[in-house]
N, C-alpha and C positions, 0 to 999 in steps of 0.2 A: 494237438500240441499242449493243450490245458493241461491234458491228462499223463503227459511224459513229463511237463513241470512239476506239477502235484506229488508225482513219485519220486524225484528227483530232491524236494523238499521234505516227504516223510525219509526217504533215506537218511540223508544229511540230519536229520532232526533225531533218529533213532540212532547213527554215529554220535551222537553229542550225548545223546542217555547212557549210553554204554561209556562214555569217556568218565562222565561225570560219576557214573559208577564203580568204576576202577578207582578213580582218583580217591572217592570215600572210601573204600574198601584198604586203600596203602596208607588212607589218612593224611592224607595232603589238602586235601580238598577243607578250604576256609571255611570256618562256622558261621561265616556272611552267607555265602553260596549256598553250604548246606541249609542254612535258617529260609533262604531265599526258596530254594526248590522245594522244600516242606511244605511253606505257603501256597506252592502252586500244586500239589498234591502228589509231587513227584515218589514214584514205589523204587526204594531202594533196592528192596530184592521181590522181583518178580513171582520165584519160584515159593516166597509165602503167603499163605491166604490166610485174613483175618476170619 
C-alpha cells in the first residue's frame, strides 16, 4: 500500500511540474511562483543541460 501511495504522490507532484511549466512557458505564471520554485531548484526545461 506505501508503495501505490508513494506513486500516486510522485505522479500528482510531476503533473504539478509540467503545469507549472506550461504556465511559464505562456507567461502566466507569477514572478512570486517563478521566484518561489527557482529557490527550490526547480529545471524549467529539462531537455537542457548545464
Amino acid at each position: 500500500m506505501k508503495t501505490i501511495l508513494a506513486e500516486l504522490d510522485r505522479m500528482a507532484t510531476q503533473g504539478h511540474a509540467l503545469e507549472m511549466g506550461m504556465e511559464y512557458r505562456k507567461g502566466v505564471l507569477s514572478q512570486e511562483r517563478i521566484d518561489a520554485l527557482n529557490a527550490l531548484g526547480f529545471i524549467w526545461d529539462a531537455r537542457v543541460r548545464e
